[in-house]
N, C-alpha and C positions, 0 to 999 in steps of 0.2 A: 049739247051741240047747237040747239039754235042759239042760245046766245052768244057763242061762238060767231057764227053767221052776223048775227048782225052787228057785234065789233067789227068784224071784216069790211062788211057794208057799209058801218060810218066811216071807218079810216078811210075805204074809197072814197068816199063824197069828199072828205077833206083834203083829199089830195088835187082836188081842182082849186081847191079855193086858198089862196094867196093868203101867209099871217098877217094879222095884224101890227103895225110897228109898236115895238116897244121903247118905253123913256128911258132915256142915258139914268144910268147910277149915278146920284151923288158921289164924289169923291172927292178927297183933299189933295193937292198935287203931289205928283210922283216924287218919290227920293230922287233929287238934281234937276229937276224940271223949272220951268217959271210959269206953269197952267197946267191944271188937268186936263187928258183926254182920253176920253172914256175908250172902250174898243167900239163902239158905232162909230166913233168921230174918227178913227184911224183909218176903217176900213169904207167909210161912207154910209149914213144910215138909212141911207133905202135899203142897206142889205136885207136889212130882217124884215122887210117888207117884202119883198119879192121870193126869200123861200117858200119850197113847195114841197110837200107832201110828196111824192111821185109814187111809190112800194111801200106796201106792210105785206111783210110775206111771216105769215103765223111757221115756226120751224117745228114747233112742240106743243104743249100744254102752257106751257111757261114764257116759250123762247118766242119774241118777238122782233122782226129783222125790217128795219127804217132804212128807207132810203132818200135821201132830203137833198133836192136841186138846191145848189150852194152856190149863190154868188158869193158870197165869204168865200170859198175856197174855189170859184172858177169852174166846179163842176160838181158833180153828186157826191155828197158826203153821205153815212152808214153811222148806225147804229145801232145794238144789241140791247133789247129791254127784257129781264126778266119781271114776268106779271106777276105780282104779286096773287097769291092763292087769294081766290073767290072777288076777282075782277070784274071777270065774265056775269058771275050772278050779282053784282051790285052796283048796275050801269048808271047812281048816281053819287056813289061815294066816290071822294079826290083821294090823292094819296101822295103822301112825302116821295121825294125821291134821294136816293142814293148813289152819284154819281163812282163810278168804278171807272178808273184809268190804266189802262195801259202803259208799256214801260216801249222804250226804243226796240230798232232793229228786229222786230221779230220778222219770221221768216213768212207767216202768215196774216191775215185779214187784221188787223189790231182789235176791230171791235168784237172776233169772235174770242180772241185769248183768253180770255179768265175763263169761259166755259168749257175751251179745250184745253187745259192744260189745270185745271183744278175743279173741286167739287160746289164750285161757287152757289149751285142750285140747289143741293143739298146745306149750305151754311146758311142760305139766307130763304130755306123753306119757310121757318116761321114768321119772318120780317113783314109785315105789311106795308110794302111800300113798293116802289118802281127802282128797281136798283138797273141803273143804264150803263153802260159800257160804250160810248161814244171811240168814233176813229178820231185818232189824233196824228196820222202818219208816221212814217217809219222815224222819221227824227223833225217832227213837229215845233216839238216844244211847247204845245201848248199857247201859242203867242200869235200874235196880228208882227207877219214877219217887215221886217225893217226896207226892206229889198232897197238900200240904200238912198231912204229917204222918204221913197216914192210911195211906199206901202202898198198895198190890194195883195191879192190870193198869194200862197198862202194865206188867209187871216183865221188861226185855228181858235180864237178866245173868241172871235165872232163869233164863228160857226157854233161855238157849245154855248157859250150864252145870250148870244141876243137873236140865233135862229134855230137851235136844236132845242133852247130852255122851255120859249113860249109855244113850241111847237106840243111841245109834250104836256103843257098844261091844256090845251087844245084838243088833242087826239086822243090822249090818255088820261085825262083828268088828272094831272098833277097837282099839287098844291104847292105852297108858298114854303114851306116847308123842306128842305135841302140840306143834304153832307153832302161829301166829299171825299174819296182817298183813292191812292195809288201806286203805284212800283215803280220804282227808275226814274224813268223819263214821267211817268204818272205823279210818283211821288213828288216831283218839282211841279207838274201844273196842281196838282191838292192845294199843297201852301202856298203857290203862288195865287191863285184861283182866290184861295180863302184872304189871301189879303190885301189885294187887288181890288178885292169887293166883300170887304165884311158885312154884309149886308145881305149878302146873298146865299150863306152858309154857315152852319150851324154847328158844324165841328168838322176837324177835318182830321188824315192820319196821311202819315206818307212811310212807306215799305222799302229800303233800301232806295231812299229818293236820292237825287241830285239838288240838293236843299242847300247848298250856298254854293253855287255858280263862279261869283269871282275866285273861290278859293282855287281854283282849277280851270281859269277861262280856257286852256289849249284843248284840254280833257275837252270840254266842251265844242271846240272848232273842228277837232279830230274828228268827232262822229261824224258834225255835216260831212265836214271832207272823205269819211270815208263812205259815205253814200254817195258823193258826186256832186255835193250842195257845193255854191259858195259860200265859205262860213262867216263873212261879213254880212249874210243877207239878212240873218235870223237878227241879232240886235246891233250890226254895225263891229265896230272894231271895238276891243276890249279898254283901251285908252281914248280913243277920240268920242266913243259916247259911253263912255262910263257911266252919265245918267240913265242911259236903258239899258245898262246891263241893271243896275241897280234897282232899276224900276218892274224889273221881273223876279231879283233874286229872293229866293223866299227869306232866307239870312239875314239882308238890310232891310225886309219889308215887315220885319214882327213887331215895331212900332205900331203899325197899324191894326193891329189885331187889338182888339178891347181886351183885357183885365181880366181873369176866368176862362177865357176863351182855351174849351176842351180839343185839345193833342192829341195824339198816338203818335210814336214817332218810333220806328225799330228798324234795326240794321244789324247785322254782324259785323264781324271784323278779321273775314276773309278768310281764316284758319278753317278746314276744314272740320265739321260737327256732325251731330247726330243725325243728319236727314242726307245726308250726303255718302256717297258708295267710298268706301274703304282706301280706292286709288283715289281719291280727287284731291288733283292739285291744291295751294295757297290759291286766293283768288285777292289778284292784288286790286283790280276795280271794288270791290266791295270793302274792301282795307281801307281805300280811300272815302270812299262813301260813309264808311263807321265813324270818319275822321270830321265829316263835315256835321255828321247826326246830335256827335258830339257838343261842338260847337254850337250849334243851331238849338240843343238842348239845355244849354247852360244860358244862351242868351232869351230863350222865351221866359223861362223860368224868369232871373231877371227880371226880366219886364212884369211879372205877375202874369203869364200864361198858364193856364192849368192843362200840364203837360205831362202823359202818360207816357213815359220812355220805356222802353223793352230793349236797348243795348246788350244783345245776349249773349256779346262773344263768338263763340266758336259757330260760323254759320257762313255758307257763300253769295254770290247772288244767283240764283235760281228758286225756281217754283213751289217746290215744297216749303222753303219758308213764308213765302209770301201766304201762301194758303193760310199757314198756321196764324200768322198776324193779324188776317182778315178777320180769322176765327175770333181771338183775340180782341179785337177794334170794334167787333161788330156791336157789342152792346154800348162803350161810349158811343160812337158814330148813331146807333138810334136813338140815345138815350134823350136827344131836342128832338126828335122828331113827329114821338109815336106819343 
């Protein structure tokens, strides 16, 4: 218990004090670009200077709940940390972190979903690392949104890497040290994320992702549009900037991923299966999503990506699979890290 305390106590004190900026990643330019620009340079890089710390509200033993004044996103953005076992008693070891994403549209908080809707605590008990469950909004995308040119808030690749990353090697002793993976909408920022910035992650997996974008740009506009978004805002129109659709879609962006670089990649293919109740419908979104996994699996391979596919067939998109994947991914996804 007292060490407990005074976690508590240091996160307060760092929640007045202002991060410090971080440096642009190296990068080679985007697919159809004519320069790199990094996500500070989209979204302006004082951002990651002026986030703050604001909440750490301890929920659990485990559960640790971030609340981080977000000029990248215009207001307070959230995060879900589970603390790695014997954090508390070893106030100076760092620790890998494990980014865990969120899928679209959920009905609830995003960053709390993998803890309420699977045993994510119990899978990554023996993990030593920081496994974070960052907000990525109901239909985010994971991206520094386009808002027709203009850019600013949304900027959700901000927000996770250049003011949620160094916050947590700050507050929580993170290390240098980073995966990656996700479901749905998650699954497309994992690989996007991981190639984006190969540099910054170590392996990544994506769970019935949306992992090649142009195969389906409507599929895609549909969602904004059925939240109420503009769906030019996110990357512009499907044809007139076809270089930032490209420049996000995990599918054109596996060039950039180095040679060996460890995958997980699983999807069903919408036919009702074994985790699923007797009546459940075909699920034609995850049919399609099987369709793109495909693709995306043959083309890393290709490139020499060392890519773990789990294509299992009969499976829909809902939770229980995802679990099971997790299950599945967790030892690649540690295996650079520990």
């Amino acid at each position: 218990m007292p060490n407990r305390r005074r976690t508590l106590a240091a996160l307060s004190a760092l929640a007045a004090a202002p991060l410090l900026p971080t440096r642009a990643e190296a990068r080679s330019p985007e697919p159809g670009s004519s320069k790199a620009r990094s996500p500070e340079a989209l979204a302006g890089r004082r951002t990651a200077a002026r986030a703050r710390l604001v909440a750490a509200e301890r929920v659990s033993e485990r559960v640790l709940d971030l609340t981080i004044d977000s000029p990248a996103l215009g207001r307070e953005g959230h995060a879900r940390v589970l603390l790695p076992t014997g954090h508390d008693r070893e106030p100076h070891r760092r620790w890998p972190v494990l980014y865990l994403l969120h899928g679209c549209c959920d009905p609830g908080p995003g960053w709390e979903a993998w803890t309420l809707n699977t045993d994510v605590e119990a899978i990554t008990a023996a993990t030593p690392a920081l496994i974070v469950s960052p907000e990525g909004g109901p239909v985010g995308f994971y991206s520094d949104w386009w808002n027709g040119g203009h850019y600013g808030p949304p900027a959700w690749e901000t927000f996770h890497l250049a003011e949620l990353r160094p916050l947590l090697e700050r507050a929580l002793r993170a290390n240098g040290r980073r995966a990656i993976a996700g479901l749905s909408m998650g699954g497309f920022g994992a690989l996007s994320y991981a190639a984006r910035h190969p540099r910054l992650f170590r392996a990544a997996a994506s769970f019935s992702g949306v992992i090649h974008t142009t195969l389906d740009p409507t599929g895609v506009q549909n969602i904004l549009t059925g939240y109420g978004a503009d769906p030019t805002a996110l990357w512009g129109d499907p044809a007139a900037q076809s270089a930032l659709w490209d420049a996000h879609n995990p599918y054109a962006l596996i060039p950039r991923l180095p040679r060996g670089y460890p995958l997980y990649v699983a999807c069903g293919n919408g036919t009702p299966g074994p985790l699923d109740p007797p009546d459940r419908p075909e699920d034609t979104l995850e049919r399609g999503l099987g369709e793109m996994a495909q693709r995306y699996v043959h083309r890393a391979r290709a490139h020499g990506l060392a890519v773990t596919a789990h294509l299992y067939g009969p499976g829909t998109h809902t939770w229980p699979y995802w679990e099971r994947e997790l299950t599945h991914a967790l030892p690649l996804l540690t295996a650079r890290l520990l």
